[in-house]
C-alpha positions in Angstrom: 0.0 0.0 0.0 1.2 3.1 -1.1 1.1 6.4 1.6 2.6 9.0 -0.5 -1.0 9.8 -2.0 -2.2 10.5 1.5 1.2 12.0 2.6 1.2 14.5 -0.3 -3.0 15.2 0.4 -2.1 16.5 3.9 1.0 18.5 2.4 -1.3 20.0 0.2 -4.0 20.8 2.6 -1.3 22.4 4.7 -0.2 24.7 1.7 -3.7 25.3 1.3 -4.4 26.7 4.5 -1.1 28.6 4.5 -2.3 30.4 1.3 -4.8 32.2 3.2 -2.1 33.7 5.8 0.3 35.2 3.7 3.8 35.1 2.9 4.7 34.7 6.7 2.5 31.4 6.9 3.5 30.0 3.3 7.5 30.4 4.6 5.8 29.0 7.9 4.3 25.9 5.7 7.3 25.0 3.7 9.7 24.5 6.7 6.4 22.2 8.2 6.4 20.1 5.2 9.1 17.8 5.9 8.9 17.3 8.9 5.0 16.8 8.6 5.6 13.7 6.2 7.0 11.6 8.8 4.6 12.3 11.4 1.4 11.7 8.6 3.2 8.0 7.9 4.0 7.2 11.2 0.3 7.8 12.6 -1.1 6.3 9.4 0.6 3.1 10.2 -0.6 3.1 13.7 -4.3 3.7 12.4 -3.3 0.7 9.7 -2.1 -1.3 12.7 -4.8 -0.8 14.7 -7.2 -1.6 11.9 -5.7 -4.8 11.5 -5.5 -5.5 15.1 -9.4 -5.1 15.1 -10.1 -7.0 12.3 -8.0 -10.4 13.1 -10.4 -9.9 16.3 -13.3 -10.8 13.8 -11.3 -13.0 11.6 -10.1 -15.7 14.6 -8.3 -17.9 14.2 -7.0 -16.1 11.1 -5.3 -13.1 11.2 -4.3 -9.3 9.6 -1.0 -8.1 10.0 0.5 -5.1 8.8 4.2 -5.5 7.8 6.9 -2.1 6.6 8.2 -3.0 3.4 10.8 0.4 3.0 8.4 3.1 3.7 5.0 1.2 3.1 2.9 -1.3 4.7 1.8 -4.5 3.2 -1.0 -6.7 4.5 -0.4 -10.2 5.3 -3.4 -12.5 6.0 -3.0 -15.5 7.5 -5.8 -17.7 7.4 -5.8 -21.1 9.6 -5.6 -24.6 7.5 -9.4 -25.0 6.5 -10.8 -27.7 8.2 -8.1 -27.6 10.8 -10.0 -26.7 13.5 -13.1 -29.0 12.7 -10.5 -32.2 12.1 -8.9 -31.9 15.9 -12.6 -31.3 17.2 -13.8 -34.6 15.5 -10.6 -36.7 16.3 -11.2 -35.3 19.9 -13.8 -37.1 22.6 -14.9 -34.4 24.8 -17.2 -36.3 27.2 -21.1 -35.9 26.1 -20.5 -33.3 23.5 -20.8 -34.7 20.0 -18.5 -33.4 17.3 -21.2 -32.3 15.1 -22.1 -29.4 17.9 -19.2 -27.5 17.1 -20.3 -25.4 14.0 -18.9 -21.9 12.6 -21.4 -20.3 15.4 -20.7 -22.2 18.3 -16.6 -20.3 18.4 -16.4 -18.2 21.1 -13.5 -15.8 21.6 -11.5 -16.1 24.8 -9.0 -13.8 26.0 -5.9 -15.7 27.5 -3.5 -14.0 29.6 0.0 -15.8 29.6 3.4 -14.4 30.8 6.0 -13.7 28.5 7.9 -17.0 29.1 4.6 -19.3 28.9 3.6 -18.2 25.7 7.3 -17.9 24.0 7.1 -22.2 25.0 3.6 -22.4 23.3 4.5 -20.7 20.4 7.2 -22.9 20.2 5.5 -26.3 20.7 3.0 -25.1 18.1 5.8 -24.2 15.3 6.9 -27.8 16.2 3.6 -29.3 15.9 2.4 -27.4 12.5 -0.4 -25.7 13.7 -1.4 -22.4 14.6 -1.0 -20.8 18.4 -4.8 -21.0 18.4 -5.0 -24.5 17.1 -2.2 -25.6 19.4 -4.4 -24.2 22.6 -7.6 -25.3 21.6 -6.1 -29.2 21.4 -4.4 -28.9 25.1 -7.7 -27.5 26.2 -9.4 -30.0 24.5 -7.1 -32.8 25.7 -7.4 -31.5 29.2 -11.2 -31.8 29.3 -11.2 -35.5 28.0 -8.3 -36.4 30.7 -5.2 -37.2 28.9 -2.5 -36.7 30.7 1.2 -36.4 29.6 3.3 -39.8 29.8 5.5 -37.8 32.8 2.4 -37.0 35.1 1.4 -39.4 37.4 -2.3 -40.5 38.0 -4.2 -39.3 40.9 -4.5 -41.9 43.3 -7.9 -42.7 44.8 -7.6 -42.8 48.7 -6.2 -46.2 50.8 -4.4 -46.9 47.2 -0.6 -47.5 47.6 2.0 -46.3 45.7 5.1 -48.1 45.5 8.1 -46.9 43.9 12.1 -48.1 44.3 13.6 -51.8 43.7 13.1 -55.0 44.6 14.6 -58.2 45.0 
């Protein structure tokens, strides 16, 4: 996307303006110029980035990011495998809840607060795993609910059960 249109519209609103006060204000609006452009790009890609950031919000579990390529912003949308979400929810056995109840309408949007370390791990374990941060925490979740446990965790034991560990002879 190219911002020197809308650079050079607000340059030339400026000079516009300054036409009406004189000499003073044109000599005024020249010195303005350059520094002008670089405060026009700079808030037009924060309004750019804060249109993207709202509309990944409707897009989940795709996403809009803005990207600086030299002095312009490019788009980049990334959209999730199709059917990726739907084929972990059918391979998953979430108790009583068939996999034909989780349609486009049932997704709900969750905000997950995770410290810095946390999510640089998940992010990891999802690049490893192919999948999406979103698809990545929607299996653990789901794999939570139905019980499966990591091979390193041990089961809960019920009460009066022993637990033996150590060797024998």
């Amino acid at each position: 996307m190219q911002l020197n249109q809308y650079v050079t519209a607000v340059q030339h609103q400026l000079d516009t303006a300054a036409e009406a006060g004189g000499p003073e204000a044109r000599a005024l609006s020249e010195r303005l110029t350059a520094a002008v452009e670089s405060t026009v790009r700079l808030v037009l890609l924060e309004a750019l980035s804060d249109a993207a950031r709202e509309i990944t919000l409707e897009l989940a579990p795709g996403s809009v990011e803005v990207r600086l390529r030299g002095r312009d912003p490019e788009f980049v949308v990334n959209n999730p495998p199709s059917g990726d979400f739907e084929a972990m929810i059918e391979q998953s056995t979430l108790g009583t809840v068939a996999p034909e109840d989780f349609d486009a309408t049932s997704i709900s949007r969750t905000t997950l607060r995770l410290p810095d370390q946390l999510k640089q791990h998940v992010e990891e374990a999802a690049a490893r795993d192919g999948v999406s941060v979103n698809s990545w925490l929607v299996r653990a979740v789901a794999e939570a609910l139905h019980g499966s446990q990591p091979a390193n965790k041990s089961k809960r034991r019920e009460p009066g059960e022993q637990n033996f560990t150590g060797w024998a002879r």
